[in-house]
C-alpha positions in Angstrom: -67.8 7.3 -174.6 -70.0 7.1 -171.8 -73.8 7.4 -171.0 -75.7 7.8 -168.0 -77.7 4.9 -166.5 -80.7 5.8 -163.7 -80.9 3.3 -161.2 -83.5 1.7 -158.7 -82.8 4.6 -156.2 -83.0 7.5 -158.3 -78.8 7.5 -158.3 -77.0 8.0 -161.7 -73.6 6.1 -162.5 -72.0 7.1 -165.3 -70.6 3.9 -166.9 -69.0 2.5 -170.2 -71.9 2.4 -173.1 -73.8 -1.5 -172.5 -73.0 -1.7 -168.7 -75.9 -1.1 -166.3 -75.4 -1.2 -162.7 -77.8 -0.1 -160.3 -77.2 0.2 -156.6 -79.0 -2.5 -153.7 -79.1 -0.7 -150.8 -77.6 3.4 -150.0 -78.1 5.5 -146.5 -80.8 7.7 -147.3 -78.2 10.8 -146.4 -76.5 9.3 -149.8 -79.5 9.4 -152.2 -79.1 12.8 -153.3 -76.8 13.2 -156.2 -77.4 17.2 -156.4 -76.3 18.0 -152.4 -75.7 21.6 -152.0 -73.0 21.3 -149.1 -71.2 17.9 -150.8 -68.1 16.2 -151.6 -67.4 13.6 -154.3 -66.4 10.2 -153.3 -64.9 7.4 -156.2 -66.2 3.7 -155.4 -64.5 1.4 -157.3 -66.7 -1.8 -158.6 -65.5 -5.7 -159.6 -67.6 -6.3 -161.9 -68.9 -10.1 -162.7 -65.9 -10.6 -165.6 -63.3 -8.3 -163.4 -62.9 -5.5 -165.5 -62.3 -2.7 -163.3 -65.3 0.3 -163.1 -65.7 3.2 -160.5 -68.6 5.1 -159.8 -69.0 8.8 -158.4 -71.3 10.1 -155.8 -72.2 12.8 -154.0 -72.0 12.9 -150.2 -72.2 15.4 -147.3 -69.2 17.5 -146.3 -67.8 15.8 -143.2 -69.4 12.5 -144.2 -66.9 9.1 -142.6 -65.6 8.7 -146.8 -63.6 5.9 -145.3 -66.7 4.1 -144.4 -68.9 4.7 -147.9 -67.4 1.6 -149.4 -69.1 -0.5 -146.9 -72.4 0.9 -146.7 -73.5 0.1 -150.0 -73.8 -2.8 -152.2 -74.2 -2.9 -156.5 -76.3 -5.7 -157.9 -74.1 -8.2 -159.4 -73.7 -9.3 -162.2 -73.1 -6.0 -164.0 -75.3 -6.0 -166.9 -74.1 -5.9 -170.5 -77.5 -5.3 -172.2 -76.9 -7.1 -175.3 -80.8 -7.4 -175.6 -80.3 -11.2 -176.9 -81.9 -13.0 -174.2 -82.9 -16.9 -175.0 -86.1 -17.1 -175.8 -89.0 -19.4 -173.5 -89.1 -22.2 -175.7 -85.6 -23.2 -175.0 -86.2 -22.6 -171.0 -88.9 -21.2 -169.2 -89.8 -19.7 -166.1 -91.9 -20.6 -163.1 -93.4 -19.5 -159.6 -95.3 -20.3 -156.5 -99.4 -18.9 -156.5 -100.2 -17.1 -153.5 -103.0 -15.5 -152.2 -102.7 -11.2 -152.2 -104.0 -8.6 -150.3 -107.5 -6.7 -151.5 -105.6 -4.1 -152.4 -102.4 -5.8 -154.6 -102.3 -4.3 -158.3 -100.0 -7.1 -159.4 -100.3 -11.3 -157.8 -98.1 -14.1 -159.3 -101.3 -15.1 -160.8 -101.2 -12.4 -163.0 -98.1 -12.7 -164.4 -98.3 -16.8 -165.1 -101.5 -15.6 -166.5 -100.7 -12.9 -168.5 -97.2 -15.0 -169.8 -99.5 -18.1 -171.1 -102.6 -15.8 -172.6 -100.4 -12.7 -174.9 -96.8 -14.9 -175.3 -97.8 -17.9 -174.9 -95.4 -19.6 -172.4 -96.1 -22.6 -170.7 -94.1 -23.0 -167.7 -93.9 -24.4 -164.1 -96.3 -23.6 -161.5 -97.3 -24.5 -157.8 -99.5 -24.2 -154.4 -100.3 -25.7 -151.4 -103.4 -27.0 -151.6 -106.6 -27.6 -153.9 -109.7 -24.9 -153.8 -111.8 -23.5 -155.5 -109.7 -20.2 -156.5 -106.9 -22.7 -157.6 -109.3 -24.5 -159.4 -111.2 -21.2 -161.3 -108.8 -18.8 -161.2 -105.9 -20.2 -161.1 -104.8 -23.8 -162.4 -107.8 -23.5 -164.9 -106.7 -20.5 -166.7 -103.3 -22.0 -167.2 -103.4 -25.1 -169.0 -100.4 -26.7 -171.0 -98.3 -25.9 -167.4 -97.0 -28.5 -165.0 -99.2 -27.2 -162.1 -97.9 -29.0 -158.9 -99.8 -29.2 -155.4 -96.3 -28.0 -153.0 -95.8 -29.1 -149.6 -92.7 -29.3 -146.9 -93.4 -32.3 -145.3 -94.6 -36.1 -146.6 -97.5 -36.3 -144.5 -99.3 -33.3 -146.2 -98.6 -34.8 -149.8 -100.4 -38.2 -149.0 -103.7 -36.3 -148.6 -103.1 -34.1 -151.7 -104.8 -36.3 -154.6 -107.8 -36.7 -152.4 -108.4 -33.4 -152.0 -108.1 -32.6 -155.4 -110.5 -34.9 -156.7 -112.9 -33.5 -154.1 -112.2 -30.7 -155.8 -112.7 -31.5 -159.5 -109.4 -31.1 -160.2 -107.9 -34.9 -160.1 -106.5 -34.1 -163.7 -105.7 -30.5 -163.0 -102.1 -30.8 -162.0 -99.4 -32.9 -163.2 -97.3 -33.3 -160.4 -96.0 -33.5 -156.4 -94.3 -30.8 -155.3 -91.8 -32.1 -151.9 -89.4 -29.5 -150.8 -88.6 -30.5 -146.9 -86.3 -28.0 -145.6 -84.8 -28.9 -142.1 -84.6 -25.3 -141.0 -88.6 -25.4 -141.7 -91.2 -28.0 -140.4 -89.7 -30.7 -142.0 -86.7 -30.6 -139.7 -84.7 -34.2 -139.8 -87.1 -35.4 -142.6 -85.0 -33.2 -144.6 -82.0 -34.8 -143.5 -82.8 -38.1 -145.2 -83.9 -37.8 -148.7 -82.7 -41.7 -149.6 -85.6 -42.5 -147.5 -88.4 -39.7 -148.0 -87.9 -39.1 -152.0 -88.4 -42.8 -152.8 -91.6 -42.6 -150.5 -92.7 -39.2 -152.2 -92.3 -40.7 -155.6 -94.6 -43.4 -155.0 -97.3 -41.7 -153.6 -97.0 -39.2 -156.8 -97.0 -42.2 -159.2 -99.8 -43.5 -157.2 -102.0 -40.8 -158.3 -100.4 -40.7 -161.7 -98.3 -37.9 -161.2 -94.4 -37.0 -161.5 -92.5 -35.6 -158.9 -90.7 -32.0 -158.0 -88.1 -32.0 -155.5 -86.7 -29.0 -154.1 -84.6 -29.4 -151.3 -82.5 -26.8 -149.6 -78.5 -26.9 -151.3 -77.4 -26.2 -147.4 -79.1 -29.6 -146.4 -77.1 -31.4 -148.9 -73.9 -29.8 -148.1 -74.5 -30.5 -144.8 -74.9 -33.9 -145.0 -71.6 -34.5 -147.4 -69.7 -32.5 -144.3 -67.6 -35.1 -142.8 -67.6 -34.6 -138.9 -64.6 -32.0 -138.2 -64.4 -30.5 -141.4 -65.8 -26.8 -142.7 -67.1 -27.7 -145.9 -69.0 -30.2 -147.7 -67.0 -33.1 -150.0 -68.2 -33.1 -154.1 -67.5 -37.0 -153.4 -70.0 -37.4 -150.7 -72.5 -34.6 -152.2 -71.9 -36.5 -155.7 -73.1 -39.8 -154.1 -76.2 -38.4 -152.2 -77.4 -37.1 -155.2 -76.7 -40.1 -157.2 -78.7 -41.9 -154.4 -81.9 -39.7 -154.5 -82.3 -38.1 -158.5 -83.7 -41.5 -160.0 -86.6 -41.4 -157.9 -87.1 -37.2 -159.3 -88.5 -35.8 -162.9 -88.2 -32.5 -162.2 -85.5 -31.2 -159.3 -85.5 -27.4 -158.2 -82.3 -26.5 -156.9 -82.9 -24.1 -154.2 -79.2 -22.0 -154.8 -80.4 -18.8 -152.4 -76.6 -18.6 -151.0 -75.1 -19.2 -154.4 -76.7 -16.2 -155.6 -76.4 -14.3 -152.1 -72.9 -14.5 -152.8 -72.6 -13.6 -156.4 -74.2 -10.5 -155.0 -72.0 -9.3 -152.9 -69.9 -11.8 -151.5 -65.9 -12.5 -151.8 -63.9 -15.9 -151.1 -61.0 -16.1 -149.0 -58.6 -13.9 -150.5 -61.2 -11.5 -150.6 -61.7 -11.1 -154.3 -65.5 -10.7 -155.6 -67.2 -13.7 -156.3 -68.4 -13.9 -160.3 -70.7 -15.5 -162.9 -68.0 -17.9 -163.6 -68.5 -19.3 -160.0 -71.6 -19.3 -160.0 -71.7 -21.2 -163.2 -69.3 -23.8 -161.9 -71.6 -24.3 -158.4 -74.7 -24.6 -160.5 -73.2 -27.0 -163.1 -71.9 -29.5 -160.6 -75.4 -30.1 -159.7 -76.7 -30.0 -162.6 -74.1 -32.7 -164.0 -74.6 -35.2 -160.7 -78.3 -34.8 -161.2 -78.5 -35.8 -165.0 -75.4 -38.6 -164.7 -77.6 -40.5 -162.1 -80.8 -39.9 -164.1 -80.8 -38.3 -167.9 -84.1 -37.4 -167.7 -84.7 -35.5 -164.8 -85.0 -31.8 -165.6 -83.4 -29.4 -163.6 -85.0 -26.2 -162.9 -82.9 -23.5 -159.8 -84.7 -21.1 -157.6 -83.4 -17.5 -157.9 -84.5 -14.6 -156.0 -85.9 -11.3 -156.7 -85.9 -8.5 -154.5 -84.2 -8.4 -151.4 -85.2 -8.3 -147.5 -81.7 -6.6 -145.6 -81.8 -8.3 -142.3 -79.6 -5.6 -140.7 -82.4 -3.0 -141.1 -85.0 -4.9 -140.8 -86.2 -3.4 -144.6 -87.3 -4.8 -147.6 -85.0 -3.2 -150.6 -86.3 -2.3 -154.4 -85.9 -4.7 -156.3 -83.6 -5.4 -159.1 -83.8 -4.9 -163.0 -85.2 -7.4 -165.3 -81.7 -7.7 -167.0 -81.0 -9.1 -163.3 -83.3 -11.9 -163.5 -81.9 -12.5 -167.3 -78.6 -12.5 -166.8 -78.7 -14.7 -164.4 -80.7 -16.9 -166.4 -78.2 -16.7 -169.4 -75.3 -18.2 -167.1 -77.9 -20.8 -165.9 -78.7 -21.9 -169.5 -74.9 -22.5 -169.4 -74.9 -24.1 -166.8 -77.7 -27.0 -168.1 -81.1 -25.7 -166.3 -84.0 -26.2 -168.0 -86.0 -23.1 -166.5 -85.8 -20.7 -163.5 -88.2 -20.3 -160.6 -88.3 -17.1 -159.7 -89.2 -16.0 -156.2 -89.9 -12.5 -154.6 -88.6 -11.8 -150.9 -91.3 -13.5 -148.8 -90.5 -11.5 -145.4 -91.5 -8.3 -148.0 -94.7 -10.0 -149.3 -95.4 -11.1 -145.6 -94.4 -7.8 -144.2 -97.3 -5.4 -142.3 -95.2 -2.2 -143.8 -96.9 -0.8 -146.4 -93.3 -0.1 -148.3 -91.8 -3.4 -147.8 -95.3 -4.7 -149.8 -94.9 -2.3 -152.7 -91.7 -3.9 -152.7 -92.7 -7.1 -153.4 -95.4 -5.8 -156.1 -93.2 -4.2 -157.4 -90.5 -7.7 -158.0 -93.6 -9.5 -159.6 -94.0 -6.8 -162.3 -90.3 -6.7 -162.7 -90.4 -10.9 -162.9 -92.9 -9.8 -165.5 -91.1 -7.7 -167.7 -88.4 -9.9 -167.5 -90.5 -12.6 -169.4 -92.2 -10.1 -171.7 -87.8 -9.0 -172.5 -87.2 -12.9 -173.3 -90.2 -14.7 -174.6 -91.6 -11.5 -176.3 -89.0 -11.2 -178.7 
């Protein structure tokens, strides 16, 4: 039996009862699924536990078929909508406030907001900097959240307390945010986290606050890459981490490539990557990060939405069963919560489509909450 799923373009698959798929990115001259002049092409799919699916479109007559395989992607993983998503008090979720546009019918704000006041979640939350907005709007409508103050480098977090108090808000937030990056401003700083972390801790415990760290994975792996070699050693990335997650209560693990590949990526041999990989990546952490220090919590970035660099577009974003899933294999994995993040060249962009875009990712972060902590 079979039943007919409509996806975020507007295409139909036709797939086993509980599967949902729904394509990333599709030519626009592929879009139609009622073409008058058309041929059918079969696309077969790997899904996320390698059973074997296929999907049937509709392309023009005269279209390169031999090329169609390539010039689409399917969101991974394939979702079997069981519906029994774990609910928030076993792990939450989290995201960066940022300023909107006048005109934005969804902000992050909104959906923290709406999350603490009708399911009552408490979560993790951050920003760059104290104000008055933050203070008002943002921080002071969502209490029982570790609200963080976020910045890249170590000199912006020593004046961070400071300002706050300025601001009336010295017991507003619970914690330092430091997430150097080294292909950002933080460049080497980022390099050479058994120095900076230990210096970031004690400024936060200073001000009587904990510490988040959220480093880039690529950093790390590039430091446990012995001189000569392609790929980082778990021996050397084992022993960074033991070196730096004492000094850390709560780490973010920013996995962006981890879950780039899930998506569409293949190893060697070329078979698809799958959850269970992903799983495996994201537990090793996890385990090095709680061996060298029980009670750090660990919390992993994952992406919503999707910027395609090759045409310079943002893409619609994904389902809220994407977000969940996802989150289910982290939960195996030993997070404690998920950040989620919208595409920031779409948030950033000037096009008014790439920005509906982005809206559009916060209200699907949204229902994704409202699917697990609603139930």
């Amino acid at each position: 039996m079979s039943r007919t799923k409509h996806c975020t373009l507007a295409l139909c698959l036709t797939l086993p009862i509980g599967i949902a798929a729904c394509l990333l990115t599709l030519p626009q001259v592929l879009l139609s699924s009622q073409q008058v002049n058309s041929q059918s092409v079969t696309i077969p799919i790997s899904d996320s536990t390698a059973k074997q699916l296929s999907i049937t479109i509709q392309v023009p007559i005269g279209a390169a078929t031999e090329t169609i395989t390539d010039a689409y992607h399917i969101y991974l993983p394939i979702v079997y909508g069981s519906g029994q998503w774990t609910d928030c008090s076993q792990s939450s979720f989290g995201t960066m406030l940022i300023h909107g546009e006048p005109n934005d019918w969804i902000t992050p704000a909104d959906v923290l907001i709406y999350a603490n006041d009708q399911l009552g979640v408490k979560g993790i939350t951050g920003t760059g900097a104290p104000s008055e907005l933050v203070r008002d709007e943002w921080f002071g409508r969502l209490p029982g959240w570790t609200r963080s103050f976020m910045r890249g480098v170590y000199a912006q977090l020593e004046p961070i307390h400071e300002t706050a108090i300025r601001f009336g808000m010295g017991d507003m937030y619970e914690c330092f945010s430091y997430g150097p990056e080294s292909v950002h401003e933080a460049g080497e700083e980022a390099l050479d986290p058994p120095y900076w972390v230990p210096r970031a801790e004690a400024l936060a415990e200073a001000a009587g606050k904990c510490l988040i760290y959220g480093p880039a994975v690529q950093d790390y792996e590039l430091l446990a890459t012995p001189e000569g070699e392609d790929g980082p050693r778990d021996d050397l990335l084992a022993n960074l981490i033991t070196q730096v997650a004492p000094h850390v209560d709560i780490w973010i693990i920013q996995l962006a490539k981890y879950q780039f590949w899930v998506d569409g990526g293949r190893d060697e041999d070329g078979n698809p990557y799958t959850m269970d990989d992903f799983r495996s990546w994201v537990s090793g952490w996890v385990s090095w990060i709680k061996t060298a220090n029980p009670n750090t919590k660990v919390w992993t970035q994952l992406g919503i939405g999707r910027f395609d660099p090759l045409q310079q577009v943002c893409l619609p974003p994904q389902p809220p069963e994407y977000i969940l899933e996802y989150r289910e294999t982290l939960i195996e994995a030993g997070v404690d919560g998920v950040w989620v993040m919208p595409a920031m060249p779409c948030q950033l962009s000037g096009n008014p489509q790439d920005h509906e875009y982005y809206l559009q990712s916060l209200a699907i972060f949204q229902e994704a909450i409202v699917l697990a902590c609603g139930q």
